[in-house]
Structure formats: structure tokens, C-alpha cells
N, C-alpha and C positions, 0 to 999 in steps of 0.2 A: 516649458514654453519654447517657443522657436528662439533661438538666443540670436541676439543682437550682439555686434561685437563686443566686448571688453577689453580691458586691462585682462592678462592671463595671472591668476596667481603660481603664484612658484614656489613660495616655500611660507609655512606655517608662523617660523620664526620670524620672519624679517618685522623690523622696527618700524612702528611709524613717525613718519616724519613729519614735524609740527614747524607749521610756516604760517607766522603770526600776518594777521589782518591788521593793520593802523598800528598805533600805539601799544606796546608792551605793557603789561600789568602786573601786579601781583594776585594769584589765585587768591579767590573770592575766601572770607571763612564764615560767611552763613549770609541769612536773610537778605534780603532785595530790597533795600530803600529804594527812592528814587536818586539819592548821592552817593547812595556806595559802589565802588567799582565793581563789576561783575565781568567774570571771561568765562564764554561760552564756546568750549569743543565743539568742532563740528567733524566729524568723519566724512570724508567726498569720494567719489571716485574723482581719478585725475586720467586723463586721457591725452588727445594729440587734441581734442578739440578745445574738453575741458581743464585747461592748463591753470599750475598753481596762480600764474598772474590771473589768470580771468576770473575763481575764485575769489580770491580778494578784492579786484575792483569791482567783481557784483556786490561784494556784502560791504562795500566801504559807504556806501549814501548811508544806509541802516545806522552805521558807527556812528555819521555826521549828526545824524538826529537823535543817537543815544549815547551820547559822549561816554556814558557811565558802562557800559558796554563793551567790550574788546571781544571780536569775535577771532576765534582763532580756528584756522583751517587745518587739520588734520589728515595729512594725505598717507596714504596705508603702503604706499610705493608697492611695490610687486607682489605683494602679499594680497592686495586685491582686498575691498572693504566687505565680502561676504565672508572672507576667510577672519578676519579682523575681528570683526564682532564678538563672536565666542571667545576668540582666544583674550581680548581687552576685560569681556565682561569675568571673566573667569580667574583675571589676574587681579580687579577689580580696579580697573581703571576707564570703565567706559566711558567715551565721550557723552557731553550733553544731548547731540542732534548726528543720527544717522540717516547721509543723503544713500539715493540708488538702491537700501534694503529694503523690498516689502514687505509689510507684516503677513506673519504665517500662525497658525493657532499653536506652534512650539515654541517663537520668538514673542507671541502676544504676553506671554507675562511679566517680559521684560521693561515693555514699552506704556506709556502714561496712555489714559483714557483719552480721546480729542474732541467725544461726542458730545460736549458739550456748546464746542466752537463750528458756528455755522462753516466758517472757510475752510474748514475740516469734513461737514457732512456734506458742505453743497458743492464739494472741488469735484474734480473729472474723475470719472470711475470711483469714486468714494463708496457707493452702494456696491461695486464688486470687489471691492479690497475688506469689505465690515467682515469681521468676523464675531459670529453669536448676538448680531446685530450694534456692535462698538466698531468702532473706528477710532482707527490706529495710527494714522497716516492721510499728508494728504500732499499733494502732488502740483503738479505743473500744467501737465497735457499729458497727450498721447500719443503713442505709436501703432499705428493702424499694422496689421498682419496679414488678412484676408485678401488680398488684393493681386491683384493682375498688371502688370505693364507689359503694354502693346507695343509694336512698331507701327507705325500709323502707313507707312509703304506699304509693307508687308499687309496688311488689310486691305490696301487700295488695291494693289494686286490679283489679292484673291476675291476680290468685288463683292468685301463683306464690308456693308454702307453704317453699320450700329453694332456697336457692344453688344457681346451676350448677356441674356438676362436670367437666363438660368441654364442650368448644366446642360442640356438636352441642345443649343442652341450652341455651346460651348465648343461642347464634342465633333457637331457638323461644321461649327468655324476653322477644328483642325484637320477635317479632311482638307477642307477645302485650302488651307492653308499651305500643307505640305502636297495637294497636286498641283500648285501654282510655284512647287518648288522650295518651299521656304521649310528650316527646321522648328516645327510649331510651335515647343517649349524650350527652351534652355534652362536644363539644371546642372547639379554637381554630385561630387561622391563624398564631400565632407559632409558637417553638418547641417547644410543648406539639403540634403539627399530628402529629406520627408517634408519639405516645403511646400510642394508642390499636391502632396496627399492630400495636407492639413488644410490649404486653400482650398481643394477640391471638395473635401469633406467636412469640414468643421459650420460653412454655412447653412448647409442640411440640416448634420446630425443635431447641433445644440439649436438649428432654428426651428426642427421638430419637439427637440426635447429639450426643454432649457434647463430639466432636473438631473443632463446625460452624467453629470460628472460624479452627484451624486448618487445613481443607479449604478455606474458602472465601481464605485468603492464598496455599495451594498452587496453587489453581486446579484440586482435587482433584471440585473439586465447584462449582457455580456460582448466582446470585442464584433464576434461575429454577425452578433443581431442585431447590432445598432452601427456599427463600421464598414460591416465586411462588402456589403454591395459598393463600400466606395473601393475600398482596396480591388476590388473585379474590376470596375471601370477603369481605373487609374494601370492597372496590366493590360489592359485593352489596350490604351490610350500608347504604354510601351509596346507593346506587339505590335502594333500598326503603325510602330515608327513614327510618335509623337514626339516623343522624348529625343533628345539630343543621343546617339548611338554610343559617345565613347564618355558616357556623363559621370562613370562611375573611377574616371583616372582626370576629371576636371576641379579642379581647387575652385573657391569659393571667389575669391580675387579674377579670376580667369573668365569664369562662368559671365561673372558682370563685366568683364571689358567684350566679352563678346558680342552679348546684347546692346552695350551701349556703341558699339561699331559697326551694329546692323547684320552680324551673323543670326538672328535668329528672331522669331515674327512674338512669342511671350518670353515672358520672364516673373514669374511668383517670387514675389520680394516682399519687404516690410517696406513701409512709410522711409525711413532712412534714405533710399535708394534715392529719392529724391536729390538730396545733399551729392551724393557722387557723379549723378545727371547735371547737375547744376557747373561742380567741378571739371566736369571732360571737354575737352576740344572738340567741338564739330560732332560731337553726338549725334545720332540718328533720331529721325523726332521720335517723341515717344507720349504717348498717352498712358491713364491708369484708368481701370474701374473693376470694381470690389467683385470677390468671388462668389458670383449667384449661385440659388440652390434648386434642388428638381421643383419642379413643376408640383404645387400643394402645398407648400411651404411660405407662408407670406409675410414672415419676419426675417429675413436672412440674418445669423447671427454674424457679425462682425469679429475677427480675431486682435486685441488689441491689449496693450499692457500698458501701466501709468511712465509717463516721461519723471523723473528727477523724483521719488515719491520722499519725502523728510518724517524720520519718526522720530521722537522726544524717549531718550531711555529714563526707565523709574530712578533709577542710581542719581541723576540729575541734582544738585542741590539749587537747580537753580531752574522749577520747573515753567517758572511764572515768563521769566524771562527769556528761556528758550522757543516759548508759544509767541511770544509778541516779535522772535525772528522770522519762525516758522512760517506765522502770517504772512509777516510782509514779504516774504520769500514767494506768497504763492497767491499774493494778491497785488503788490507794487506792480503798474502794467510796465514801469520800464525792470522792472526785475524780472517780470515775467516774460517779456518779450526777447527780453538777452536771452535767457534761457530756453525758450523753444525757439531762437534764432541759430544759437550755437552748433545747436545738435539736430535742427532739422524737424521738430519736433509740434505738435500743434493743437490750437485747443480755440472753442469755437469762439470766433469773436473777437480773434487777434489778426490780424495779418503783418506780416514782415515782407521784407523786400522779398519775391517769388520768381522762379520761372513761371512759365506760363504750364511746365507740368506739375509746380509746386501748388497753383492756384486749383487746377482741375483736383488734386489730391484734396486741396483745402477744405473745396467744393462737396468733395466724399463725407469729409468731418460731419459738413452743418446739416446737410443730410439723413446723419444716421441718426437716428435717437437713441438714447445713451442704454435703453434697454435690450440692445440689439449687441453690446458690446459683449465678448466673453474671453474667458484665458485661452491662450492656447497651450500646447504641448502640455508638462505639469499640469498648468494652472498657477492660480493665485488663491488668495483671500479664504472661503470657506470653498469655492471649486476647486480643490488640488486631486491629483490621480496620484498614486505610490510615488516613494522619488524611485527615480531611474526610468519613469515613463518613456521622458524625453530620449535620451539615449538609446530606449530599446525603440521605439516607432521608425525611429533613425535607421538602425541595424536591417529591420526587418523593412525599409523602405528599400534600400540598397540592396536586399535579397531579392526584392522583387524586380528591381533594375537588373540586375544579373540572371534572370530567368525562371528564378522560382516561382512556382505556382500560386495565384494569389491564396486559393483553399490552403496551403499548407500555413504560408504566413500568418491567416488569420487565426490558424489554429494556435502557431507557435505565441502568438498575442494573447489569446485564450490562456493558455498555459500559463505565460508570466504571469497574466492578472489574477490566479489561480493561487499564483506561490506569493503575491506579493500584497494582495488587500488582508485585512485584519479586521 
């Protein structure tokens, strides 16, 4: 998928650090009365947002109302809680409840059945996380990816009066853009470098084919025949001086102080950007709207991944109890609302305090219908591409930045998927 920042993990080894919620306990040794103590592991990611305090003060009201209950916070420190999981489960220490992993069909045997619990099948993107039709996982909100932030100048400028609404209207927005002077996109040479494809193409391809992900593991269908007219366009779009010139020595950090200082008329970002718009001094105004698809296309598929997603490992001795957290973790509205408040994050039917481009984003959510939504990069749930998808669309986005011909790249895309489905 397009990644969203993280915690970086750094080393395999490192210990996790366990910073108790409320009262201290003694570990549970079986069954769940309603009076016997029970302490339930939680694995978190912890971030600058998500800090150990904030942790604990969300899951303290929970505590208040299940006195019997001591939740403890498990934070993985620089080890990062994807690196964590395996190596816990393997020493066999897993926690009860992993936040931020989604289930994958190699992690799903790991993980308790959820399908039985409505706020498990009816949570946000629950139908594109099910794997073999179970559900594994259920979540918060979401993180939109498909999307476009504008300079609203930079438009007025080039005396384009409305959003584009699909690509064809897109294209002629960035001539007109850049003979009014302005840089029409701003990208970068990190892993932000295939943003801008994935925007451009993911609306299309899976709002054509909602089966692409699956086609393209079968080998049903391939990079070039379902991709490659976008990867043409998108080398247009750089050859004719779309793209930011020197985009491939620009950091990710960079890229976005730019846009949001009015160097540059787009900017293909995720939902998050929101939160750093919010955070800037005197910011250029800025609007957002989702990335259309060509012309015939009348579902645009949306690119978007679960906010906060909680899974129940089977190791659990204490499954009954971890579910009656889970819940209230992803149906308490002041638990929920902390939580897509934190991190910027959204789900339809909440509002938090907003900019007025956080509202227009909002606006995008209630919008979309939830069948429109899809993974990007990787993937999720039963849509996954090979691993290393991400990283290679990356490489060979960058190659095309740097001048290569988009024919070779797509061939070079060919290839991998060649050496790498099964």
C-alpha cells in the first residue's frame, strides 16, 4: 500500500515495553468470571501522536466500568509492532489484542474468528479486510488515498472554476495550470515517488475491474494491459513538465512544506495531510477532491486502508474478554472520536473539531460508498499483489521520473509479476 508514516522498526530484538493502564494485577490463571481479575495485553503502535499516555487514558473509562479488567499497553519501542508479532508469537508470548496489524490470509490463523460480532462485520471496510469471507478484524475509520489537494489560487489563476472529474479534464487542468505559470504537481524521490501514478491509475483500473487484483495474481491479466495506458499518461504528464523537475532529490518532509507554502498548484497525498494543514502557520488555502477516472468508468474506486484496525490473537486465554474491549474500542463514540481525532483519521458520521479542509475531506467519506473503497500498493485483506509490489511500483515510478520510457517500465513490471506470483 502507499505507506503512511510509522514508528521505523530497527531491530528484531528489541524488547517490548509494557506500561500498565490503572491498577496493576496479577496475570489471570483461567476462566472469566465476572469477579475474577483479568489483564488483557494489548500490542499498540506508539507514535509522536499516539503516545503511551494517550493510550492509557483512552482505555481508562473501559477499566472504570470493568474494574475486573486491567488493560495493559504493550508498546514494541523501535521494534515497531509488525516486526513484534512474529517474533512474540514465536516465543509464545503473544499479546491478547494487536492494534495497527491487518489480517493477512498468513496471519489469519493466528487470529480469533469476529464474524460472529456485528461491530466486527458492520465496522468501516470490514468486507475488504474479510478473508475467505471471515472477519478478522475490526477498526476505527479510515484513511482515504485516492485523492488530490489543490491550491485554490493556483486554480483561480488558471480560471479553472470546478474540480476535475475525470482524467481527460485532469490533464487539460495541468496544461492550463503550468501556462499560468504554476508547478502542477508536486511530488518526491522517496517513497511518496509512485503516489501520484497510484492516484492517477488505481480509480480507473479497479473502478473498471474490481476483480484487477485478483487477475493480475492469476496472471489472468497483466501489468501492461490493465496499467500500462496509465503509466503513458503519467510520462506525458512528466515530459510536458507536470511534475515538479528536480522531484526525484525532493524528501517526503520537503515535498509537503512546499505545497503547503504555495509552491505548487497539486499535491497527491493521503487523508493525513489533513492534520499537517491544520498544524502550519498561514498555509496556502488548500482544497481536496478524489482522483477521477476516464471517461466510462462510473464507480471510481477509491484508495483507502482501515484507521487503528484491532485483532484478538487465538493464544488469548482470555478471548471472551478481549472482544468486550475490542468493541468498545470501536464503538464507544468518545473512544472513537479520540481516536480518529488523534491521528486525523475519519469515519462517516463522526465529526471532530475540522478545518474547513478537514470538513470538505469529510465530505469525500460520506460520499463514497463503501463499495468503491480498495487497497492500494500491496493491498489488504483477500486483494494482496506479491510482497515487494510496493517497493517495486516505487523503483520503477522513479525510473520514469528520471526519463525512462514508460514501454520499458511497464515491461520491467511485467517481468517482476512474472518472477513473483505463484
Amino acid at each position: 500500500m502507499i505507506t503512511r508514516r510509522t514508528l521505523t522498526a530497527i531491530g528484531a530484538g528489541a524488547a517490548a515495553v509494557t506500561l500498565l493502564a490503572g491498577c496493576s494485577s496479577a496475570a489471570p490463571s483461567g476462566g472469566e468470571s465476572k469477579d475474577e481479575k483479568i489483564q488483557l495485553r494489548v500490542l499498540v503502535n506508539v507514535t509522536p501522536n499516539l503516545t503511551e499516555d494517550w493510550w492509557n487514558e483512552l482505555v481508562a473509562p473501559f477499566e472504570d466500568a470493568n474494574p475486573n479488567i486491567d488493560v495493559v499497553i504493550d508498546n514494541p519501542g523501535q521494534e515497531g509492532v509488525s516486526a513484534a508479532v512474529p517474533r512474540l508469537l514465536a516465543a509464545g508470548q503473544a499479546p491478547d489484542i494487536v492494534q495497527s496489524v491487518a489480517p493477512s490470509p498468513e496471519l489469519a490463523e493466528e487470529l480469533v474468528d469476529l464474524s460472529d460480532y456485528d461491530w466486527a462485520t458492520s465496522g468501516p471496510l470490514a468486507d475488504q479486510y474479510s478473508i475467505d469471507g471471515k472477519y478478522y478484524m475490526a477498526g476505527v475509520g479510515v484513511q482515504l488515498q485516492s485523492l488530490w489537494f489543490y491550491n485554490k489560487d493556483a486554480f483561480a489563476a488558471a480560471g479553472i472554476d470546478e474540480v476535475p472529474t475525470t482524467v481527460d479534464e485532469l490533464t487539460d487542468d495541468l496544461a492550463k495550470l503550468k501556462d499560468a505559470g504554476w508547478t502542477p504537481i508536486q511530488t518526491g524521490g522517496d517513497w511518496m515517488s509512485s503516489h501520484a501514478l497510484q492516484t492517477l491509475a488505481l480509480p480507473s483500473v479497479v473502478g473498471d475491474n474490481p476483480d484487477w487484483y485478483a487477475d493480475m495474481n492469476s496472471g489472468k491479466t497483466t501489468f501492461t494491459k490493465s496499467y500500462g495506458d496509465y503509466t503513458d499518461l503519467y510520462a506525458d504528464w512528466i515530459a510536458d513538465g507536470y511534475t515538479n523537475a528536480d522531484a526525484l532529490g525532493v524528501k517526503y518532509v520537503d515535498a509537503e512544506q512546499t505545497f503547503l507554502s504555495g509552491g505548487a498548484a497539486l499535491y497527491p497525498m493521503g487523508s493525513w495531510f489533513v492534520g499537517s494543514e491544520a498544524k502550519a502557520t498561514d498555509p496556502a488555502p488548500i482544497g481536496v477532491f478524489r482522483g477521477p477516472a476516464v471517461d466510462g468508468v462510473d464507480d471510481p474506486a477509491m484508495g483507502a486502508n482501515i484507521a487503528s484496525p484491532y485483532v484478538i490473537m487465538k493464544e488469548s486465554e482470555h478471548a471472551d474478554a478481549a472482544a468486550k474491549l475490542v468493541e468498545w474500542l470501536v464503538t464507544d463514540e468518545d473512544a472513537v472520536m479520540s481516536q480518529l481525532e488523534v491521528d486525523g483519521n475519519y469515519r462517516d458520521g463522526y465529526e471532530y473539531d475540522m478545518t474547513d479542509l478537514g470538513k470538505e475531506l469529510l465530505q469525500i467519506v460520506s460520499d463514497t460508498p463503501a463499495s468503491s473503497y480498495t487497497p492500494t500498493g500491496g493491498g489488504y485483506g483477500e486483494k494482496k499483489l506479491p510482497d515487494g509490489y510496493s517497493g517495486e511500483i516505487n523503483t520503477q515510478t522513479q525510473a520514469l521520473l528520471g526519463g525512462t520510457p514508460a514501454a520499458d517500465v511497464n515491461s520491467s513490471m511485467d517481468a517482476w509479476f512474472a518472477a513473483n506470483i505463484q
